[in-house]
C-alpha positions as CSV (number, residue, x, y, z in Angstrom):
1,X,29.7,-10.4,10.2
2,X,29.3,-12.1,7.1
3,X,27.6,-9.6,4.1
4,X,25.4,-11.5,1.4
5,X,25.9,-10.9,-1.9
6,X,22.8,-10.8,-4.4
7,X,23.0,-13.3,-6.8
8,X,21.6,-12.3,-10.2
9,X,19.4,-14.4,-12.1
10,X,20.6,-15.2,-15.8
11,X,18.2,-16.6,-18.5
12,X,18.3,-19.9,-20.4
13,X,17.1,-20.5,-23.7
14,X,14.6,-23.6,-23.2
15,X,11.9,-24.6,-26.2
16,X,10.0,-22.7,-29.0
17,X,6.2,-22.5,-30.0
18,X,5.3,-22.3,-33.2
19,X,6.6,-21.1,-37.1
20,X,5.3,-19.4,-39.8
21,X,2.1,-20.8,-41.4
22,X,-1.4,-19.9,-41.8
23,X,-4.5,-21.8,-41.4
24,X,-5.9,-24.4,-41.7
25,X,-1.4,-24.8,-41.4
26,X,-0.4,-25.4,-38.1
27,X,1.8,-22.3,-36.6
28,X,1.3,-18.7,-36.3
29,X,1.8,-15.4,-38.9
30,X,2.8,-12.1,-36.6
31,X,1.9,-13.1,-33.4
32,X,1.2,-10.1,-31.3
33,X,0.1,-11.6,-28.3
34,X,-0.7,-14.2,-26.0
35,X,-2.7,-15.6,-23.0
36,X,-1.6,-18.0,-20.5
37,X,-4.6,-19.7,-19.5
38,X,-5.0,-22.7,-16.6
39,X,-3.9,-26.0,-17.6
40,X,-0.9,-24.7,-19.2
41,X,-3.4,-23.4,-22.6
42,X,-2.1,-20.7,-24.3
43,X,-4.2,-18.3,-27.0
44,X,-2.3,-16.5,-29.3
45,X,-3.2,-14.0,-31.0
46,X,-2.0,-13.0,-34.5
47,X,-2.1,-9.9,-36.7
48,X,0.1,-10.2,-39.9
49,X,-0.1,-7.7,-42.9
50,X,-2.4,-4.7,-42.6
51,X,-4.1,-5.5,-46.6
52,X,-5.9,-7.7,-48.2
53,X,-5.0,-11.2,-48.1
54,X,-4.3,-10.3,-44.2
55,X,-4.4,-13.0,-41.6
56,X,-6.0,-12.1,-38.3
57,X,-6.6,-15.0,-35.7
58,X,-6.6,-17.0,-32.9
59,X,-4.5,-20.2,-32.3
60,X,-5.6,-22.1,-29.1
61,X,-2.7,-24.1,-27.9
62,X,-0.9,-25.4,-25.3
63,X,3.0,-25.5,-23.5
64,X,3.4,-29.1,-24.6
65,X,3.2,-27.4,-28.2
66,X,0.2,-29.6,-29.2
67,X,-2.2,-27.5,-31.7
68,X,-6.1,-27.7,-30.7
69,X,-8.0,-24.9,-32.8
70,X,-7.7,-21.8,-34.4
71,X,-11.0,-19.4,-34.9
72,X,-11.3,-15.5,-35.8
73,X,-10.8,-13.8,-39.5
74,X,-10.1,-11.0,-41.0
75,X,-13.1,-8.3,-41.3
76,X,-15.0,-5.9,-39.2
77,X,-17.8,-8.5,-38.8
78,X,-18.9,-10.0,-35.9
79,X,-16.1,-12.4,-34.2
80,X,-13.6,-10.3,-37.0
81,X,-10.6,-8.8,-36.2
82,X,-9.0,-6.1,-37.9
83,X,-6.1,-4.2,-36.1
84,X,-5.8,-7.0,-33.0
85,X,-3.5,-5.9,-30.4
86,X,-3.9,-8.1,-27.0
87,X,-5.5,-10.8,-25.9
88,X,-6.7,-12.1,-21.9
89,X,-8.6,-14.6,-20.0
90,X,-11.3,-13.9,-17.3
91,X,-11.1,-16.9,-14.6
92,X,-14.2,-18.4,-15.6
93,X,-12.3,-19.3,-19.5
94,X,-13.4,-16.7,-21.6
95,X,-11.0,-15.0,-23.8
96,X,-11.0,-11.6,-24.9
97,X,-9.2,-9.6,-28.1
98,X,-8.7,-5.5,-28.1
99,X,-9.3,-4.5,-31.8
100,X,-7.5,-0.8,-31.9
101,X,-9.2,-0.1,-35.7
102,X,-12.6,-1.1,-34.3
103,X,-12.8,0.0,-30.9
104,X,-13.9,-2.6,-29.5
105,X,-13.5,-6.2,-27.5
106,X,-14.7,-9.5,-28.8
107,X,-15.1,-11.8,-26.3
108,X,-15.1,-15.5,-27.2
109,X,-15.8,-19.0,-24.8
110,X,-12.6,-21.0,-25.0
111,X,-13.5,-22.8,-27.8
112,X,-13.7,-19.7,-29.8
113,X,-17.1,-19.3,-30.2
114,X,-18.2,-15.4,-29.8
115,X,-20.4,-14.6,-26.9
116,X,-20.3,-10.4,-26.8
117,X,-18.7,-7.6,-27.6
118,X,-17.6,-4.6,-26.0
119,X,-16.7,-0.8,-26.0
120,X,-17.6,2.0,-28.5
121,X,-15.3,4.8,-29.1
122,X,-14.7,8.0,-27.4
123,X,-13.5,9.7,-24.7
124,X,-15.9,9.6,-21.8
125,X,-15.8,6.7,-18.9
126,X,-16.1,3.0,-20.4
127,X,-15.4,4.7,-24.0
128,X,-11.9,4.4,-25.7
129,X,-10.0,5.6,-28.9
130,X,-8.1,2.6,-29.9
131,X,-7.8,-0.3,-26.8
132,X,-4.7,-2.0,-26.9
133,X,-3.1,-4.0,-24.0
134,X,-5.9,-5.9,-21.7
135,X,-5.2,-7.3,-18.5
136,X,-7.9,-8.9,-15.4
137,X,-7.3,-8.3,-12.0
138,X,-7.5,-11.0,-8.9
139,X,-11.5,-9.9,-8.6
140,X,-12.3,-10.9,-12.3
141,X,-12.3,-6.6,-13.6
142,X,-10.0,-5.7,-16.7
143,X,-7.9,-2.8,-16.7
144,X,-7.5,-1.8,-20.9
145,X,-4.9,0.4,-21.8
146,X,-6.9,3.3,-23.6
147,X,-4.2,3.8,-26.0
148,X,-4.9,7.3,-27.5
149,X,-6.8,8.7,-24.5
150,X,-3.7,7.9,-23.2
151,X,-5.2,6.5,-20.1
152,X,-5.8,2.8,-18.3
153,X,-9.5,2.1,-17.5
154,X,-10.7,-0.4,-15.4
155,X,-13.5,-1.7,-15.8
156,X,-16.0,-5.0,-15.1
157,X,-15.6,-7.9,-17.2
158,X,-19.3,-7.3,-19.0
159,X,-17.7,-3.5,-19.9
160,X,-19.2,-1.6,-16.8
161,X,-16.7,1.4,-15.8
162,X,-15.2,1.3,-12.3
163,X,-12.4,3.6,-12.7
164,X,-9.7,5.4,-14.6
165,X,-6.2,7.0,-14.4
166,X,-3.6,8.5,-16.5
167,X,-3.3,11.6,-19.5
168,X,-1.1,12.9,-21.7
169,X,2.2,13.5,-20.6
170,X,5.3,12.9,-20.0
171,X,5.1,13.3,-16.1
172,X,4.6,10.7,-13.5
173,X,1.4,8.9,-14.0
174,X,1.3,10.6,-17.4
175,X,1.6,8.6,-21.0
176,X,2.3,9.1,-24.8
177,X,-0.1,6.2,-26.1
178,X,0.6,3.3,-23.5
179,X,1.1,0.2,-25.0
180,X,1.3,-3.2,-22.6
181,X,0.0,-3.7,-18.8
182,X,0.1,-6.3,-16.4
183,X,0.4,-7.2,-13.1
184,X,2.2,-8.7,-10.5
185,X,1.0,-10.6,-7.3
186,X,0.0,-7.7,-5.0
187,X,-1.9,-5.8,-8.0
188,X,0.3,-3.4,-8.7
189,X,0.0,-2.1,-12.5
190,X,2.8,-2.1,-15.0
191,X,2.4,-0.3,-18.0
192,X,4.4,0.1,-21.3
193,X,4.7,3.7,-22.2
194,X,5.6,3.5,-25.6
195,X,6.3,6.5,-27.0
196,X,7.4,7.9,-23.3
197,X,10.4,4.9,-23.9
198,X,9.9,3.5,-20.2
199,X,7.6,1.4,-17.7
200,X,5.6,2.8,-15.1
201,X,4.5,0.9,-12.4
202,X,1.4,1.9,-10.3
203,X,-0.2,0.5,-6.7
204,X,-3.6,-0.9,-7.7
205,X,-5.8,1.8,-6.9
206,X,-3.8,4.1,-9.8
207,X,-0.9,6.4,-8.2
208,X,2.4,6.3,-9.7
209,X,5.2,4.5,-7.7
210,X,8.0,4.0,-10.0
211,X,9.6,4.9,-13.4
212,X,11.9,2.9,-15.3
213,X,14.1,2.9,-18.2
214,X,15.1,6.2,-20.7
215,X,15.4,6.2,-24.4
216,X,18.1,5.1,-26.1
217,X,19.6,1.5,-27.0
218,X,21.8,1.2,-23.3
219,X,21.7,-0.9,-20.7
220,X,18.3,-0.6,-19.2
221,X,17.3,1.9,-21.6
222,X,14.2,1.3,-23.8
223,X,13.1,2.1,-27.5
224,X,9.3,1.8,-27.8
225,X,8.5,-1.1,-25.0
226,X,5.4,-2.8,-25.8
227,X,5.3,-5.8,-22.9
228,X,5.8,-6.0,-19.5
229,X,5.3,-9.3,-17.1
230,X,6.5,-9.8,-13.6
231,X,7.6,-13.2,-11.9
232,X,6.7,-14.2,-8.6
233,X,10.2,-12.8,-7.3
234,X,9.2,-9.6,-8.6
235,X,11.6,-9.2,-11.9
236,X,10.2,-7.4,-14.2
237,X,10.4,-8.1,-17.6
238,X,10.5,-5.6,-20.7
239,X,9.7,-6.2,-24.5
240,X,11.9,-3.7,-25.7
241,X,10.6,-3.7,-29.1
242,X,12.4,-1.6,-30.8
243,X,16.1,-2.6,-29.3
244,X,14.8,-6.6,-30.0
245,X,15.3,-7.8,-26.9
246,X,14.1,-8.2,-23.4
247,X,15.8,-6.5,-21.1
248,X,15.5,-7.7,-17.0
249,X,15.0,-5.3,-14.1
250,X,14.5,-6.1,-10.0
251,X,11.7,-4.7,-8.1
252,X,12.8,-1.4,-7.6
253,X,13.6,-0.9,-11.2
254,X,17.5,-1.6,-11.1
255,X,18.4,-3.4,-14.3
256,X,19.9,-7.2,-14.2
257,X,20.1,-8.3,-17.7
258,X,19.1,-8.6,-21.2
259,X,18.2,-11.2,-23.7
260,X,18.1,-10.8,-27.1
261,X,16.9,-14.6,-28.1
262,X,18.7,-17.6,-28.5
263,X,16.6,-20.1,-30.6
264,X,18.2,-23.2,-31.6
265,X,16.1,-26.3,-32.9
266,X,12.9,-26.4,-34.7
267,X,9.6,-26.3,-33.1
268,X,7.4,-29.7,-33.2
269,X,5.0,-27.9,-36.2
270,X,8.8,-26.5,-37.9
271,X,10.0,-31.1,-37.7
272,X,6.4,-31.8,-39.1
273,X,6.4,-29.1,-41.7
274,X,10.0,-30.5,-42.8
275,X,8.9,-33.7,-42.8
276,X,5.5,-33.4,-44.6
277,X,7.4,-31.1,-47.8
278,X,11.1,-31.6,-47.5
279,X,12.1,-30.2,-50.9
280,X,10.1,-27.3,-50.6
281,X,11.6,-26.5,-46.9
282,X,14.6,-27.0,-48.3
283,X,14.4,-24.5,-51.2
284,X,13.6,-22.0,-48.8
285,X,16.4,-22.8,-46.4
286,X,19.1,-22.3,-49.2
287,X,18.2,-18.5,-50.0
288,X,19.0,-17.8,-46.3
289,X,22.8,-16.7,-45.7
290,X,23.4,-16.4,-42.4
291,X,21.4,-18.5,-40.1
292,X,22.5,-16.9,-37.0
293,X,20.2,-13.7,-37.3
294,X,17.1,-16.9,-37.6
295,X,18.1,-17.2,-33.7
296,X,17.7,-14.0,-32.2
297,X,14.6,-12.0,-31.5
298,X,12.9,-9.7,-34.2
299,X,10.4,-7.1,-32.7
300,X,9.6,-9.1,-30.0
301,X,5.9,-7.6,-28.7
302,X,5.2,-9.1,-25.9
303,X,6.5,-11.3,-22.6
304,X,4.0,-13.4,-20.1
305,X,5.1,-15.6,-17.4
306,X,3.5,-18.5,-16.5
307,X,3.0,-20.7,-13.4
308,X,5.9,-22.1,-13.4
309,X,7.3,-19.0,-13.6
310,X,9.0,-20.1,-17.6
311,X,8.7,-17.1,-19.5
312,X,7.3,-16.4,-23.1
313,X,8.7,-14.2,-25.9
314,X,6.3,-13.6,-28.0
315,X,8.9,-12.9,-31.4
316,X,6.5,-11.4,-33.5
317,X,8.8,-10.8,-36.6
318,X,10.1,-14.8,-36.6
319,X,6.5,-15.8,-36.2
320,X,7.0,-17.8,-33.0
321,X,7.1,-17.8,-29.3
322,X,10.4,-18.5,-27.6
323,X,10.5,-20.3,-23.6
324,X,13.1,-18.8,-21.3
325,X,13.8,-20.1,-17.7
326,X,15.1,-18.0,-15.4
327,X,18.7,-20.1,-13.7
328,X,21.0,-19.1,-10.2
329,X,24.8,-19.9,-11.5
């Protein structure tokens, strides 16, 4: 009898999204976030510098890398954002940002324009105290991690509780302000348990099923995840914010790999940049020393996975979003 051997997946460096610029620039400053919509559309959101002049937006976009809009400001206004953390789409197009400094979800069409907004602090059912990651389901409902309730709560897409699970804790099913969530193709939930340092994975109606990671800087250990996303083979994926990288794991939670970003090239806004300002791209190129560290990941936030099952980096501290497809050597 012949035994099979797993094969291990590795990961391929393929394109990047995106450079440092603010609008009406094309590009992205602190991306923290972003949306896979249909059509290969992307949202991003971005939340750089806490102070006044701070850039808060949107940048509607798309895998090709060709720039359509940007919309959202800075402010506690309506359609404002002021501590942005994650951003979704509902099936019928709309897009919605979790604010953690005003409690609340904005929800825009897909051309930005606001249509509602949700939540109002607290602690009781369809209340939250800080939202953060935001997720929808198969049958159009959210699940929004209730970051210092410390819980998940599902609820309709027009903010009508359904259910909740999860406290404070260290145990199974317990968290220490969860971060990320997402799910994979049955339902299941994954969710980033930040200060806990590991991902907890859930069946679909809440009960804990599987723990993985520990703290520390290892393999397969985790310092202060904040993204999760799972392929349609079931490899889960980690943002292991602080270790910069992304570190791989199977479906039972058995680590495979790591990547810590391997960015080489400019992105179609960097050439155009370049080309539109040369000199001045080229005074700040020749401060930088060592371009090596340019390549790799800094505080990466948060990984999706798209329909073609690419996945996305979003490298929040080199303003950008680096493409990774998963190879069998």
């Amino acid at each position: 009898m012949t035994l099979l051997t797993k094969v291990s997946p590795s990961f391929k460096y393929s394109y990047t999204i995106g450079n440092q610029a603010v609008p009406p620039a094309h590009g992205f400053s602190g991306p923290v976030s972003v949306a896979v919509a249909n059509n290969g559309l992307l949202y991003v959101l971005c939340s750089y510098y806490e102070y006044v002049p701070a850039w808060k937006f949107v940048v509607k976009c798309n895998m090709d890398e060709d720039y359509i809009k940007h919309f959202g400001s800075y402010g506690e206004g309506s359609g404002q954002f002021t501590w942005p953390n994650s951003i979704a789409v509902d099936s019928a197009g709309s897009v919605y940002v979790t604010d953690e400094w005003l409690n609340r979800i904005s929800v825009f069409d897909g051309d930005g324009n606001l249509e509602k907004t949700l939540g109002t602090v607290g602690s009781k059912d369809g209340e939250w105290d800080r939202p953060a990651g935001i997720v929808f389901d198969s049958e159009d409902n959210m699940l929004v991690v209730d970051s210092l309730n410390h819980r998940i709560q599902k609820l309709s897409k027009h903010g009508d509780f359904i259910s909740k699970f999860g406290e404070f804790g260290s145990g199974p099913g317990q968290f220490d302000t969860p971060w990320g969530i997402n799910l994979d193709k049955d339902g299941n939930v994954y969710v980033a348990d930040w200060r806990n340092d590991r991902i907890q994975k859930f069946s679909p109606d809440g009960k804990p099923t599987l723990q993985i990671g520990s703290s520390g800087s290892g393999d397969g250990q985790l310092a202060r995840p904040s993204g999760v996303a799972v392929d349609s083979e079931g490899y889960i994926y980690v943002a292991d914010w602080g270790n910069d990288r992304v570190q791989v794991y199977d479906s039972i939670g058995s680590y495979v790999g790591q990547f810590n970003g391997d960015c080489h090239g400019y992105s179609k806004w960097a050439e155009a940049r370049m080309a539109s300002d040369p000199e001045g791209m080229s005074a700040e190129r020749a401060v930088v020393s060592d371009f090596t560290v340019e390549r790799v990941f800094f505080q990466p936030t948060t990984v999706r996975i798209d329909d073609e099952d690419r996945i996305l980096v979003v490298d929040t501290g080199r303003h950008r979003i680096q493409i990774y497809e998963k190879q069998y050597n």
